[in-house]
N, C-alpha and C positions, 0 to 999 in steps of 0.2 A: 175857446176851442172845444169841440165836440169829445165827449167820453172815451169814444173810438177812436179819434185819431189823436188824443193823448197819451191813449195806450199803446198805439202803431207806431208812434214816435220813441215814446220807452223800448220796448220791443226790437229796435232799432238802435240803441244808444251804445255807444263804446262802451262808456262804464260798464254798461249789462254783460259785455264780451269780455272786460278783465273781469269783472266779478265770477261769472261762469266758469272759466278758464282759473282761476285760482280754485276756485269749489271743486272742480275735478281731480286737480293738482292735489288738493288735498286728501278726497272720496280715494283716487288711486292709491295714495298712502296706506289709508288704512285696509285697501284691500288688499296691496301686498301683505298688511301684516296677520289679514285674514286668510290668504290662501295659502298659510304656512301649514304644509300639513294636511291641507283638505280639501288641494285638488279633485278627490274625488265626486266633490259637491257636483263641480262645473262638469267634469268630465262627459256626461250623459245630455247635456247640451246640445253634442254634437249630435245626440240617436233621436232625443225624444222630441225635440222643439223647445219654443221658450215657454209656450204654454201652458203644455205636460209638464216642464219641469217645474216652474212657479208654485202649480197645484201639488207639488212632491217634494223634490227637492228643497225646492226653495221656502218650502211655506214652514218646512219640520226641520229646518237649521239656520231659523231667520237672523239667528244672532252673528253668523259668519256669510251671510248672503244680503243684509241689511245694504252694504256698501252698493251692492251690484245692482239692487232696485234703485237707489240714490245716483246712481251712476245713468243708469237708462231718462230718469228723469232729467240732469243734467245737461244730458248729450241731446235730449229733445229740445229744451229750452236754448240750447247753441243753433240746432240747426234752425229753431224759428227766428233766434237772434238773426242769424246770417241771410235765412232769405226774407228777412223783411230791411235788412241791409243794403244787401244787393239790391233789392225792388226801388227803395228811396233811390238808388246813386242811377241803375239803369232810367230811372224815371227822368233824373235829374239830366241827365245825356241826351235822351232823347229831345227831351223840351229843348236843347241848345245845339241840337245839331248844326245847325244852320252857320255855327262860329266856329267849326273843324272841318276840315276835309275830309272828304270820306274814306282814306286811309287811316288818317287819325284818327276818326271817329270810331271806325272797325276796331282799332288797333284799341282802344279805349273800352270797350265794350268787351274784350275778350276776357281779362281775367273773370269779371260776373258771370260770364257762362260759363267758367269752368267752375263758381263756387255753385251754380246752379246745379252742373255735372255731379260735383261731389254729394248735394243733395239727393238728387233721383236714387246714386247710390247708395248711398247710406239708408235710403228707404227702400231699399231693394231688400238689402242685407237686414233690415226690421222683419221685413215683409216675410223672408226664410224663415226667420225664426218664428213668425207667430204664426204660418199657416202651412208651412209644409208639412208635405206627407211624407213621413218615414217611418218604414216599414223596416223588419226585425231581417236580421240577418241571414242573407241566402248562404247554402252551399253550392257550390256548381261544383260538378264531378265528371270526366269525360265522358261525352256521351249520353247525359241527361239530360233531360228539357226541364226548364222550370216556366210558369207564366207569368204575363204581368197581374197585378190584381186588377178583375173588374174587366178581364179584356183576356179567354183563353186561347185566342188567334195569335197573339200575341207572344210570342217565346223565345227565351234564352238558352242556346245551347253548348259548351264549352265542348270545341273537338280537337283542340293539346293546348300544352302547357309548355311553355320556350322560353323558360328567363336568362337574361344575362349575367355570366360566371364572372368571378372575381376571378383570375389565371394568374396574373401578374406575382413577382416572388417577396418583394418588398414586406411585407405583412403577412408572412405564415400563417397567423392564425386564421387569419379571411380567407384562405386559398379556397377555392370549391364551392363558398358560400355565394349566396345569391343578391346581384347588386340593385339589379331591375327586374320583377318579376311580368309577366309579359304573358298573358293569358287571351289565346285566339277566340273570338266568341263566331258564332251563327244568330244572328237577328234577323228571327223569322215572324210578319206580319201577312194580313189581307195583301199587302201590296208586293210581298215578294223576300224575298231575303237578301243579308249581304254581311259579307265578313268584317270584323270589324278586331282591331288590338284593344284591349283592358291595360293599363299599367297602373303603377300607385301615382305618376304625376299625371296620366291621362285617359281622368273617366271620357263615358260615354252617353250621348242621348240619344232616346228611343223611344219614339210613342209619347212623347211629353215627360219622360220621367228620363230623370239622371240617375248614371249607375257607375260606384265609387269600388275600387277594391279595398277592403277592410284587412285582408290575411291572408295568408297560405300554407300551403306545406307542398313540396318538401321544401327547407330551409338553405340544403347544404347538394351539392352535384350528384353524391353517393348516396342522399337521402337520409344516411343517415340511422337513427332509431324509425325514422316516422318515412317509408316510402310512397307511399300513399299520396296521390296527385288528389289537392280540391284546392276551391278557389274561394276565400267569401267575401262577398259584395254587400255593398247595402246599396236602395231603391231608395230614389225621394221625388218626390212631387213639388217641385219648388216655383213657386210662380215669382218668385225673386229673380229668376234670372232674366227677363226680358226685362227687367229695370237696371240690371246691372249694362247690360249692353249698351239700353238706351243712355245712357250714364257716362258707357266708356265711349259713345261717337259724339255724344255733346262733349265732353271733354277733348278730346280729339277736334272735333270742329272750334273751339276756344284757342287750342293750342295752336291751330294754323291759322285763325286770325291773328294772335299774336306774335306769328314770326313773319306774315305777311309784311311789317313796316321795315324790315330787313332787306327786303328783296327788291322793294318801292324807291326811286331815289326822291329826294326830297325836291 
């Protein structure tokens, strides 16, 4: 047998996927017993990338992040497991189409697409972290414009602030405070403008870039110490997300083949 397809065959082998899946098992262990304490490590993950953080974070507290580079390795060597898995067995289907029906056959082919699905995504979600652009924390204040970077046609303008109160009596101490905060934006470009809601479960896209709420004030109805209306977001340039999409319709189209022999009488 050729070099290459002794190693496309290993590549491929069960054992390699208990093996992996135990090493994980394991790697997570010691990372819980690493991130006792020193979430702050990770925390900045979310702001800077993985590749800013590697070169910072992670290179100057290697002895508590050691786990998490072991882990990335890992989770690569699973998803080559998987799709050179799936590749064998879809191969193997194909070549024998001709002895199912092509209900059965559909029907047979659906789980591989969806581990194909969960591939694209999970290389989406790699692809966030090593090439996104995220940029440091806006304020937005009623009435200001801010731009995008690299584009000053392009602007954010916050014209109020409308979060939804806690009212209810149950829980005194929450009365007044702020359950959803809900900040109205103006998205003005070349092409025109259009209003748009900010919430903490529902950023926004604009211009190719995503825009997350990070904070705000006032916290509480009466404002409180701090009356003072501002909003702050953060920007990212995330070319991960047309991978996640692609991701969640291959998964999606997997899933309707596989409820397709449901609905087919035999």
């Amino acid at each position: 047998m050729h070099p290459l397809s002794r190693l496309w065959h290993k590549l491929g082998s069960i054992h390699l996927t208990v093996g992996v899946c135990l090493a994980l098992t394991a790697d997570l262990a010691v990372g819980y017993a690493c991130l006792n304490r020193k979430t702050f490590i990770f925390q900045p993950l979310n702001d800077i990338g993985l590749a800013s953080w590697i070169q910072t974070y992670g290179r100057h507290h290697f002895i508590h992040t050691a786990w998490f580079f072991i882990l990335l390795g890992l989770l690569t060597l699973l998803a080559i497991n998987t799709l050179v898995c799936t590749t064998q067995r879809m191969v193997w289907l194909v070549a024998r189409r001709r002895h199912f029906r092509w209900y059965r056959f559909v029907f047979k082919l659906a789980p591989h697409i969806m581990h194909y699905a969960l591939i694209v995504i999970l290389t989406g979600y790699l692809c966030s972290y090593l090439f996104a652009q995220v940029l440091d924390v806006r304020t937005l204040i009623p009435g200001v414009a801010i731009s995008l970077p690299g584009n000053s046609s392009a602007r954010i303008v916050m014209t109020d602030f409308e979060p939804v109160y806690y009212e209810a009596d149950r829980l005194p101490a929450f009365k007044g405070r702020v359950l959803s905060p809900r900040a109205i934006l103006q998205l003005i470009d070349a092409s025109g403008q259009r209003r748009a809601v900010l919430t903490a479960t529902r950023p926004l896209r604009f211009n190719g870039y995503g825009i997350f709420l990070k904070d705000f004030s006032p916290k509480k109805k009466d404002g409180g110490m701090n009356r003072c209306v501002r909003v702050d977001i953060t920007i990212r340039n995330d070319p991960g997300v047309r991978l996640y999409l692609a991701g969640i319709l291959l998964f999606s189209l997997g899933l309707a083949m596989y409820l397709m022999e449901r609905f087919i009488p035999n």
